[in-house]
C-alpha positions as CSV (number, residue, x, y, z in Angstrom):
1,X,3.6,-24.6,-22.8
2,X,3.1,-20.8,-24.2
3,X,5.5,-18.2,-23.7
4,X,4.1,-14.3,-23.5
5,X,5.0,-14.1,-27.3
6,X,3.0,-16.6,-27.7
7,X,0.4,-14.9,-27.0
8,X,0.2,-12.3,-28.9
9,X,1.5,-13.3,-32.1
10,X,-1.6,-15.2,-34.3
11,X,-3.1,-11.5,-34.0
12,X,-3.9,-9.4,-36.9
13,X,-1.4,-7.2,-37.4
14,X,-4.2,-4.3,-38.0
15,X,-6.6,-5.3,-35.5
16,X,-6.8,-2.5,-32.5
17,X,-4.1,-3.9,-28.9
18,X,-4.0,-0.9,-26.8
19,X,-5.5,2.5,-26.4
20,X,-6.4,5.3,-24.1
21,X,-9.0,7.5,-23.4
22,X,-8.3,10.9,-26.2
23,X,-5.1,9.2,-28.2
24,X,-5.3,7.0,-31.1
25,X,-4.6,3.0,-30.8
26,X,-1.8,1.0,-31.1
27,X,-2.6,-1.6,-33.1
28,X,-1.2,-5.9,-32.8
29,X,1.4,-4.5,-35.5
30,X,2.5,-1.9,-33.6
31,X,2.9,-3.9,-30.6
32,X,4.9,-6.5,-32.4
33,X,7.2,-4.4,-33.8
34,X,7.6,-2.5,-30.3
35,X,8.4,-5.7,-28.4
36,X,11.2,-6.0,-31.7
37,X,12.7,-2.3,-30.6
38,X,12.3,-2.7,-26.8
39,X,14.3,-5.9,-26.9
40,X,17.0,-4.3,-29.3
41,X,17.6,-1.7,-26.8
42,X,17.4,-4.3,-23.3
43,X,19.7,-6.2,-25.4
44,X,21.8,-3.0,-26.3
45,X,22.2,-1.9,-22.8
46,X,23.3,-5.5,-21.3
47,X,19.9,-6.5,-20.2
48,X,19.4,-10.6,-21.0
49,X,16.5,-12.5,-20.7
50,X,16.9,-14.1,-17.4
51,X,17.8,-10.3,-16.0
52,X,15.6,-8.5,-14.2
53,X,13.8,-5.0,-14.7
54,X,12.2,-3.5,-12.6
55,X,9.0,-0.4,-14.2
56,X,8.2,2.3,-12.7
57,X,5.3,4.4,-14.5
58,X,2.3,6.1,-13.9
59,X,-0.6,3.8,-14.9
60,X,-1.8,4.3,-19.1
61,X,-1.1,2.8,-22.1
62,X,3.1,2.7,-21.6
63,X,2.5,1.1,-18.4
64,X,0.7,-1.6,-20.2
65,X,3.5,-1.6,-23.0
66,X,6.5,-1.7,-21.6
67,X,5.4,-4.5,-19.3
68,X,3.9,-6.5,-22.2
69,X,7.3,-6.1,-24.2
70,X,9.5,-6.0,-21.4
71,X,8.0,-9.9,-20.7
72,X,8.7,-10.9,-23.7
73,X,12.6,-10.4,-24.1
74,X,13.3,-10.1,-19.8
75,X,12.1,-10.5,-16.3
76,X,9.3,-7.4,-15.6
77,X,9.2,-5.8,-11.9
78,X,6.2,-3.1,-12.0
79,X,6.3,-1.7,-8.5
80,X,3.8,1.0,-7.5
81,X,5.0,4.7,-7.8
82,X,3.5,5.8,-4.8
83,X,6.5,3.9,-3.2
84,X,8.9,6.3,-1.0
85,X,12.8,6.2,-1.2
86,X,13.6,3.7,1.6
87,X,10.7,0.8,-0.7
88,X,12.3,1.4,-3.9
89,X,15.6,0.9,-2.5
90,X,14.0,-2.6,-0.5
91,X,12.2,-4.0,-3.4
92,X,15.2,-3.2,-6.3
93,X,17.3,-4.9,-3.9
94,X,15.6,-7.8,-3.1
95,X,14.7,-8.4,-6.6
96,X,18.3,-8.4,-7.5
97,X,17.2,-6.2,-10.5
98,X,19.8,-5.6,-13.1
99,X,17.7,-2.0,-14.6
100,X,14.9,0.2,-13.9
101,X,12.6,1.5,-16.4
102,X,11.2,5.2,-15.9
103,X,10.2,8.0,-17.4
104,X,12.4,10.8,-19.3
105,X,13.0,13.2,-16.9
106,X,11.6,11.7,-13.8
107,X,13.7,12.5,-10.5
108,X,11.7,10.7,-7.8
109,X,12.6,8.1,-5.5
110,X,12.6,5.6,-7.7
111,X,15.5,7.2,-9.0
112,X,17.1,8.0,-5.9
113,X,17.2,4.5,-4.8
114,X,18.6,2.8,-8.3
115,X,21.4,5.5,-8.4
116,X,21.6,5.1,-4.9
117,X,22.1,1.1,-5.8
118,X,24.2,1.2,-9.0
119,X,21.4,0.0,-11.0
120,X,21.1,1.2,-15.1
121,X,18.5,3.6,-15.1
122,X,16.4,3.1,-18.6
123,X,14.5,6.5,-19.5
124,X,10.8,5.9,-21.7
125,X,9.6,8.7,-23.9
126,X,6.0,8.5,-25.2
127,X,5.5,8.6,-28.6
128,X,2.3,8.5,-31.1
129,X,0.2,6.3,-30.9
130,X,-1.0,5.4,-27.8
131,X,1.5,3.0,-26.2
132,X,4.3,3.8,-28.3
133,X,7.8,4.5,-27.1
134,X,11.5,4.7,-26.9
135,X,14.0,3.0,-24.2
136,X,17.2,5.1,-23.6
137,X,20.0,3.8,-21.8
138,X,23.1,3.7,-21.1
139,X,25.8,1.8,-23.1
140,X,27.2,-1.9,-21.6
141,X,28.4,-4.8,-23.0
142,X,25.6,-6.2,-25.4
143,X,23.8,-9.3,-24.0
144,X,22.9,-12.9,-25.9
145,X,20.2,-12.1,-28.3
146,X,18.5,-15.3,-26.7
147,X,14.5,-16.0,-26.4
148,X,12.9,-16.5,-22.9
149,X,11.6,-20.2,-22.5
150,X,8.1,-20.9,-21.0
151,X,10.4,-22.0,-17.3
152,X,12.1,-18.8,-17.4
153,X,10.5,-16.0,-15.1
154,X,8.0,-13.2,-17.2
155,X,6.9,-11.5,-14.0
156,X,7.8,-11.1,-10.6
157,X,6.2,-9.5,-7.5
158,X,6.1,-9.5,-3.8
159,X,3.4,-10.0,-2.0
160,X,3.1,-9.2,1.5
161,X,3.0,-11.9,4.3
162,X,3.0,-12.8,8.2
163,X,6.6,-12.3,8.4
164,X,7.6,-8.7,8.5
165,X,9.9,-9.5,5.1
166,X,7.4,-9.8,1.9
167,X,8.1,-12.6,-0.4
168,X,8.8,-12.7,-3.9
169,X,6.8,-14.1,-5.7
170,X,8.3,-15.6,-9.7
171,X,5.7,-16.0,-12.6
172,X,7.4,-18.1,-15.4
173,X,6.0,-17.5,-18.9
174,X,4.1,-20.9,-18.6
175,X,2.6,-19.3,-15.5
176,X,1.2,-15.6,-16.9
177,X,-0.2,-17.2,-20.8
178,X,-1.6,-20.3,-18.7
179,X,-3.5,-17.7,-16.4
180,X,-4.6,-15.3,-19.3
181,X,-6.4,-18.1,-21.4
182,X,-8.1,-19.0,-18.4
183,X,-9.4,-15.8,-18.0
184,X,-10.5,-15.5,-21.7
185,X,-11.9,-18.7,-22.0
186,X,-13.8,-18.2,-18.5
187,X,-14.9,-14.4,-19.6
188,X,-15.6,-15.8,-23.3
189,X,-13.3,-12.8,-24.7
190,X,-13.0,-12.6,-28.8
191,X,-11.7,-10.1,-30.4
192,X,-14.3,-8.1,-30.6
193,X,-14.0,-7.3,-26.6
194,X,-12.6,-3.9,-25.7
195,X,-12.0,-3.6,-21.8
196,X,-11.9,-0.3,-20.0
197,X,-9.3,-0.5,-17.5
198,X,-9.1,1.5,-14.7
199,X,-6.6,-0.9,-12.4
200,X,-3.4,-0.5,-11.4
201,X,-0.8,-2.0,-13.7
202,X,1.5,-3.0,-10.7
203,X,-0.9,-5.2,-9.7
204,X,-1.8,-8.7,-10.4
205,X,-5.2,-8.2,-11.5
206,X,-5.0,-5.4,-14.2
207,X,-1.8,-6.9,-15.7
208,X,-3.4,-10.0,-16.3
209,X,-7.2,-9.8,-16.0
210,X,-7.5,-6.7,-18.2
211,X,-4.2,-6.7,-20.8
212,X,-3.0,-10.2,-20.7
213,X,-6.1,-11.8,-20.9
214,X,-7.4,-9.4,-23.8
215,X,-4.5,-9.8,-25.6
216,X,-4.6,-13.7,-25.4
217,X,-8.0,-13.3,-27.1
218,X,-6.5,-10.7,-29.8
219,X,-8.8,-8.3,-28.3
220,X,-8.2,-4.1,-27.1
221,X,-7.5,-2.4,-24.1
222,X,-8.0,1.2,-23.6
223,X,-5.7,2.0,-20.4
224,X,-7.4,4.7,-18.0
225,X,-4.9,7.0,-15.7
226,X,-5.7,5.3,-13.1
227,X,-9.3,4.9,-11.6
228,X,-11.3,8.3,-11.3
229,X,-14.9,8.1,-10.5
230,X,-15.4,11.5,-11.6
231,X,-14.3,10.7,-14.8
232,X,-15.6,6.9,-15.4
233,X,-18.3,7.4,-17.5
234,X,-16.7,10.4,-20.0
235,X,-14.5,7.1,-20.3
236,X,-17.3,4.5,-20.6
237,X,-19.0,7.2,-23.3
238,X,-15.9,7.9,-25.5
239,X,-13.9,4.2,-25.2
240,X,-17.3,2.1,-25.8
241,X,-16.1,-0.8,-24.2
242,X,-17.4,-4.0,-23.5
243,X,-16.4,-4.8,-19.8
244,X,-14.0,-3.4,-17.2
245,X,-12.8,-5.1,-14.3
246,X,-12.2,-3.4,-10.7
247,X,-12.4,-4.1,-7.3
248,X,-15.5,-3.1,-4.7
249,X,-14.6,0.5,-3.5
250,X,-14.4,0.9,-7.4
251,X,-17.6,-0.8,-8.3
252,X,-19.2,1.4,-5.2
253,X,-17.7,4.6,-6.6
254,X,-19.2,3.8,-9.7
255,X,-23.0,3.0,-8.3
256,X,-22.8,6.5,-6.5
257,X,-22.7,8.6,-9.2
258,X,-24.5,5.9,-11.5
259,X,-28.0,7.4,-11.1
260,X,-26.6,11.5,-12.7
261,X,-25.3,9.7,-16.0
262,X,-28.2,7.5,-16.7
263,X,-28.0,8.3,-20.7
264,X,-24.4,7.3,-21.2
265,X,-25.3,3.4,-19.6
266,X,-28.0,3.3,-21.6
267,X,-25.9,3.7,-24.8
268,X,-23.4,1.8,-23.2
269,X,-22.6,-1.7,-24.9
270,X,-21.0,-3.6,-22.1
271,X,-21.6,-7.0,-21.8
272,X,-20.1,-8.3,-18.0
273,X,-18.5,-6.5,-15.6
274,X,-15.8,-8.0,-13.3
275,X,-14.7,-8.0,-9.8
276,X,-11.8,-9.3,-8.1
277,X,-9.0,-8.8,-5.4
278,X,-11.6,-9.0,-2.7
279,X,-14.5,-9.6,-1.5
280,X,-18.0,-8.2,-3.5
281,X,-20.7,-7.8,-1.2
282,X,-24.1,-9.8,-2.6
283,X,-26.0,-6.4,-2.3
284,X,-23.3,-4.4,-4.4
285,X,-23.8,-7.4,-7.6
286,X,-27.2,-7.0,-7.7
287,X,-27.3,-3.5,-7.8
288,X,-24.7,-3.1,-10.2
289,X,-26.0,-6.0,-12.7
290,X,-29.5,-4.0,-12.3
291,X,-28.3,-0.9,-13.2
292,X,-25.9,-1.8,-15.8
293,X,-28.4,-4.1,-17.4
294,X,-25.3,-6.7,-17.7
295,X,-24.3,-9.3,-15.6
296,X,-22.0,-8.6,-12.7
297,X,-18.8,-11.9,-12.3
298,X,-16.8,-11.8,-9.0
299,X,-14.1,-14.2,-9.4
300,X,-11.3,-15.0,-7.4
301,X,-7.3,-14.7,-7.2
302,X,-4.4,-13.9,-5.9
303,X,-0.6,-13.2,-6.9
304,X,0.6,-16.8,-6.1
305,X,-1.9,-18.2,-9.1
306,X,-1.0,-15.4,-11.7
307,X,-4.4,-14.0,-10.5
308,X,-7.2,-15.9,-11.6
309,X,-8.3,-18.9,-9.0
310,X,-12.0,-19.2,-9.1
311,X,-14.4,-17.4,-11.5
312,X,-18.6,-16.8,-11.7
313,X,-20.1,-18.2,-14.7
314,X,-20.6,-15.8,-17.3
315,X,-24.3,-16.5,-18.6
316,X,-26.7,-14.5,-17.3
317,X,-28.4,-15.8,-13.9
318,X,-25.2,-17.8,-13.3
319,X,-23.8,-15.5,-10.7
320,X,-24.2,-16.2,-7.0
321,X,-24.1,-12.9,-4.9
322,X,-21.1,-14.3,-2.0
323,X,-19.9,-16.9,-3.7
324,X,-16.0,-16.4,-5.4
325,X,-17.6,-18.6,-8.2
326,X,-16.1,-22.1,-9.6
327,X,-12.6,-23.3,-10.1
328,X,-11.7,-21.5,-13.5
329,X,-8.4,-22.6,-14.5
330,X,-6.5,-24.2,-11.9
331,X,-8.0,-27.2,-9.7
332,X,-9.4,-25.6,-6.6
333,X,-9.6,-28.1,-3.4
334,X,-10.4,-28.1,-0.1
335,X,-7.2,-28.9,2.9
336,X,-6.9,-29.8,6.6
337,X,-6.1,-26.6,8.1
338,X,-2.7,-28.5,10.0
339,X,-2.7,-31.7,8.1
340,X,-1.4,-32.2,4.5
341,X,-4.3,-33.7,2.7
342,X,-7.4,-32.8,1.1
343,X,-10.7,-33.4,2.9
344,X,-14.6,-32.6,2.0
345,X,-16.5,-29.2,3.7
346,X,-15.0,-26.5,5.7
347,X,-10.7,-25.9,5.3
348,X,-8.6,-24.2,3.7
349,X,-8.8,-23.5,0.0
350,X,-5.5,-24.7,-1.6
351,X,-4.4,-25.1,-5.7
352,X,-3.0,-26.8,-8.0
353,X,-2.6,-26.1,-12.1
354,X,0.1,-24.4,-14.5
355,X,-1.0,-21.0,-13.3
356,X,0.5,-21.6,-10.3
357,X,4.0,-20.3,-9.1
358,X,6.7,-23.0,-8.8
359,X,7.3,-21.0,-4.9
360,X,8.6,-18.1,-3.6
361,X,11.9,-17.3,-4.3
362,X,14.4,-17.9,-1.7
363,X,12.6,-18.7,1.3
364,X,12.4,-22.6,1.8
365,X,10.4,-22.1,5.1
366,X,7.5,-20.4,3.2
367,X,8.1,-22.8,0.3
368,X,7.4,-26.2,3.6
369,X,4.7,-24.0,4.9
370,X,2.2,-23.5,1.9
371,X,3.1,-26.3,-1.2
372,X,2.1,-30.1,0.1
373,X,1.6,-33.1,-1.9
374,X,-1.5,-34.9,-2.2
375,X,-3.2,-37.7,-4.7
376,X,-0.2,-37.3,-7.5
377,X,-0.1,-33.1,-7.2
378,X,1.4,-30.1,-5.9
379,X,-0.7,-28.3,-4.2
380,X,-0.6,-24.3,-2.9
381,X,-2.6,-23.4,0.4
382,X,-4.0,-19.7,-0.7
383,X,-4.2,-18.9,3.6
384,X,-7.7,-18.4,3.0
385,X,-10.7,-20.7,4.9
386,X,-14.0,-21.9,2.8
387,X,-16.3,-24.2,1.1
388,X,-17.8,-25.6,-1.9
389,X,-21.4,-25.4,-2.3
390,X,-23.2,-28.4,-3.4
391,X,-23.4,-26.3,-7.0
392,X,-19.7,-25.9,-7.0
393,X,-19.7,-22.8,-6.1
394,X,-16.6,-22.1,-3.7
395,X,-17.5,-19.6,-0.8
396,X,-14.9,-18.4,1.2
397,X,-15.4,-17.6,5.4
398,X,-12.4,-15.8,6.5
399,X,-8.5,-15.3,6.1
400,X,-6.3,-17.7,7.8
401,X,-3.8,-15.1,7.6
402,X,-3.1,-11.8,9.2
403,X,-2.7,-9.7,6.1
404,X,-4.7,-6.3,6.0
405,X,-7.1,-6.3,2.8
406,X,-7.2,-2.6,2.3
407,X,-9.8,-2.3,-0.7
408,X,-7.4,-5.1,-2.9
409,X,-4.1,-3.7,-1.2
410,X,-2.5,-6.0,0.8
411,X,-0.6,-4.8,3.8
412,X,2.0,-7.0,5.8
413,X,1.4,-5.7,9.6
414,X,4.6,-6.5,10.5
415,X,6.0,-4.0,7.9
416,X,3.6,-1.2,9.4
417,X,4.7,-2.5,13.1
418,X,8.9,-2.1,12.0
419,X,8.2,1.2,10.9
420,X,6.1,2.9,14.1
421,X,8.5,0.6,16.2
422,X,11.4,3.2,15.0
423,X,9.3,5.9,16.7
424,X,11.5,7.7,19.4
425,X,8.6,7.6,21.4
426,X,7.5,4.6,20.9
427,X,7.4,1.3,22.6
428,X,5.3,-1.6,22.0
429,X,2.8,-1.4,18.8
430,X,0.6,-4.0,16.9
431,X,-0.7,-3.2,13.7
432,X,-4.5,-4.8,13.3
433,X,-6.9,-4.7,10.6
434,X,-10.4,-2.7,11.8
435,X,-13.7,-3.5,9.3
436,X,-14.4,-0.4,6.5
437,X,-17.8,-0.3,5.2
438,X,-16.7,0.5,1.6
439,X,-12.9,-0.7,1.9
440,X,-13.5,-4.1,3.8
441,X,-10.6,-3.5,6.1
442,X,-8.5,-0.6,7.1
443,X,-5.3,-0.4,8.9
444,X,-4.9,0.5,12.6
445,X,-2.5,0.4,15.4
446,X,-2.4,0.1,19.1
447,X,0.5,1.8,20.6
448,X,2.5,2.0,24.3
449,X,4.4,5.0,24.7
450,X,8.0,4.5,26.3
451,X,8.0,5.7,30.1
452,X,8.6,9.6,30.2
453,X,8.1,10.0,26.2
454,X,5.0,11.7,24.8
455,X,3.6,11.3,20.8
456,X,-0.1,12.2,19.6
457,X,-1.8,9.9,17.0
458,X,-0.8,12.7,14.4
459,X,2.4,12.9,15.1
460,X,2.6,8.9,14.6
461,X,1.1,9.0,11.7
462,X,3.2,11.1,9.9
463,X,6.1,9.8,11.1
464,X,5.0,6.8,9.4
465,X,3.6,8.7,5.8
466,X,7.3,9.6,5.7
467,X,8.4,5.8,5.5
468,X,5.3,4.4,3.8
469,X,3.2,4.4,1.1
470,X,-0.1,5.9,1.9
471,X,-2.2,3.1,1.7
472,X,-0.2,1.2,4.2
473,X,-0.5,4.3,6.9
474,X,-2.6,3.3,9.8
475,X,-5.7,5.5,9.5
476,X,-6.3,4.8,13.4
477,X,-4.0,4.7,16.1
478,X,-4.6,3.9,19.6
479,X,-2.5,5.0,22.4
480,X,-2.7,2.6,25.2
481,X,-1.6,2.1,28.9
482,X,-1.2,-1.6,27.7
483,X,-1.8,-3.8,24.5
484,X,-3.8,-7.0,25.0
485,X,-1.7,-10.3,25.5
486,X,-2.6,-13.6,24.7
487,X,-2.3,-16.9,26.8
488,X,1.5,-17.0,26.2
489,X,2.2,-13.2,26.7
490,X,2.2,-12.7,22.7
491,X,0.5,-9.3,21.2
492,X,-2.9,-10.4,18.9
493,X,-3.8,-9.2,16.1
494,X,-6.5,-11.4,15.4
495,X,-10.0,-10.2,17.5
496,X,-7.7,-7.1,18.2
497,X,-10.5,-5.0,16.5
498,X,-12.6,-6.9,19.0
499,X,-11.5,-6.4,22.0
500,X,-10.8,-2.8,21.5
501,X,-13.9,-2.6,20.9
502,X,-13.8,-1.3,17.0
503,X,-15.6,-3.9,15.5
């Protein structure tokens, strides 16, 4: 079994590793000797490798750095910066993190919430080239200058769920360099790949579909700000890469202002261009692999599997429009719905392989509901319903589970419904997901008012902007005489859209 080092080490020491749209690369050498100084300094500061820290950075080249030397001497954390005061300080906590990465001179919430915590507070500086940096922290009893095994933890995040607490979710080493060669061996990535990447590196699938995977093949990453569709193709022009990966809304972006920079994608060299984190409409491959004279690979995955589940075949023609593709990595199997063994057609989609988390951390109830054993394996049930093709191509027909797919975002309802249910004003709410044309699902809410109390939909909603991040606000909220029950008396929220008559 590989550890992140692992990785990364046959590599050229000259050959390019990370870059970024107008700054110079960072080449394998310069990355190895950065993971050398970043553990120095963890080390330093008290940091060990089974201790966690937790990164906080806009997305770019550091991003993509510190969380590829961070993994290799610690425990990494990225959580999203759009986060307010009251998420920091939930996440740090739950995580038990022992640090907190930012950057020098930053005073946001982040930072609120370690102080508020007692956590070290680790300040980055950018340096030349792209990439580069120094750690500056505080001074602490040095830790063990000890190596991280392939069973101790590289990555962990949370990912939201149908209880209103989000679980965390552990990566081991094993985990994150299993995953990564399956994407480069599914993708066929060499060294001479460059991939554009315009995810976000707190994310599951730009950490390891974009950097990890590329540096498993010893090829470069040029690290975007963060997606701009204004900007994509001065990007695509300068970086030259050879694919990019994204999700829909991204791919859509991209088609829309396609037609205005017809030149730079006929220069352009790219040979595949990816899609993951949620559903590509058939219509949306075709048009991209047409315009893009390249073919278009949906594949499939989620934060339990370090990403990558299922995967299109790369050759050209090998790509069905719908379909997630075919198991790439892991074994992919169908389940009874109820029952704990694997049957033939319609069920839910369940896995098995060393990309898969060993379970969530600290919560045996979650750990029962979704790992089963069956024909000599483990097995995780992803939540989601579908079918193998008789190709082999695995479709999938719906969610068995509540979560809210915003666009790739995953939203817990029950995190959006503890938040409105501290409005004043408010008395019963359900948080539902309504269908978006470009985003696939949007958030929404159905509201009763407390006898006597009065609240507009505006109001609401900024009562919750001041408590969420902005993605998870509930773009819609219905105030109602009375929410829907079912049979027992329980608020819906599946065929709430439905029967409110917004889908």
């Amino acid at each position: 079994m590989q550890t992140f080092a692992d990785l990364i080490q046959p590599h050229p020491d000259t050959a390019r590793a990370i870059g970024a749209p107008g700054r110079d690369w960072m080449t394998y050498g310069d990355l190895k000797a950065l993971a050398k100084d970043v553990r120095s300094a963890l080390r330093n500061a008290g940091v060990g490798a089974k201790d966690r820290v937790a990164i906080v950075l806009p997305n770019g080249p550091e991003m993509a750095t510190a969380f590829v030397t961070v993994a290799q001497s610690a425990t990494t954390a990225p959580l999203n910066p759009a986060y307010k005061e009251e998420e920091f300080a939930f996440y740090l906590d739950d995580l038990k993190a022992r640090a907190i990465i930012v950057e020098a001179g930053y005073s946001g919430p982040a930072r609120a919430a370690a102080e508020r915590l007692g956590l070290m507070v680790i300040e980055l500086t950018a340096t030349n080239p792209a990439g580069c940096f120094t750690l500056s922290a505080g001074g602490g009893s040095a830790a063990p200058d000890t190596d991280p095994t392939a069973d101790d933890v590289a990555l962990i995040l949370h990912t939201s769920g149908t209880t209103s607490r989000p679980k965390i979710v552990p990566l081991l080493q094993s985990n994150v360099a299993a995953s990564a060669e399956n994407i480069r061996a599914s993708l066929r990535l060499t060294a001479d790949d460059c991939c554009l990447n315009v995810m976000p590196l707190f994310h599951i699938h730009g950490l390891i579909a974009a950097v990890s995977a590329s540096l498993a093949a010893g090829a470069s990453i040029s690290c975007a700000p963060g997606f701009d569709a204004l900007k994509f193709f001065g990007w695509l022009e300068e970086v030259d890469p050879t694919w990019y990966t994204a999700v829909p809304t991204m791919h859509q972006a991209i088609l829309a202002r396609a037609p205005r920079n017809a030149e730079i994608i006929e220069k352009a060299r790219l040979r595949f261009l990816r899609s993951s984190s949620s559903s590509l409409p058939g219509p949306v491959m075709t048009q991209l692999a047409e315009t893009f004279g390249a073919p278009v690979v949906e594949a499939y995955g989620m934060t339990e599997a370090a990403h990558q589940m299922c995967c299109n075949p790369i050759e050209a023609g090998r790509q069905k429009p719908g379909a997630v593709g075919v198991p790439a990595g892991p074994e992919v199997r169908i389940a009874h719905e109820i029952e704990n063994r694997l049957i033939d057609g319609v069920g839910e989609v369940c896995i098995s392989g060393p990309n898969v988390t060993p379970g969530y951390e600290s919560n045996p109830e979650a750990n029962e509901k979704n790992f089963f054993e069956a024909e000599g394996k483990r097995w995780f049930r992803t939540g989601d319903q579908g079918a193998f093709d008789a190709d082999g191509y695995l479709s999938l027909t719906g969610r068995l589970k509540e979560i809210i797919n915003r666009g790739g975002e995953k939203i817990s309802p029950l995190e959006v419904d503890g938040v409105l249910s501290d409005h004043p004003a408010i008395g019963q709410c359900v948080t539902f997901a309504v269908p978006h044309d470009k985003l696939g699902e949007e958030v929404a809410a159905a509201v009763v008012l407390k006898e006597g109390k009065t609240a507009t939909d505006r109001e609401i909603r900024d009562f919750a902007s001041e408590r969420l991040a902005a993605f998870k606000v509930p773009r819609k909220i219905l105030i109602l005489d009375e929410i829907p029950k079912g049979a027992t008396g329980k608020l819906q929220r599946i065929g709430l859209a439905e029967k409110l008559g917004l889908a």
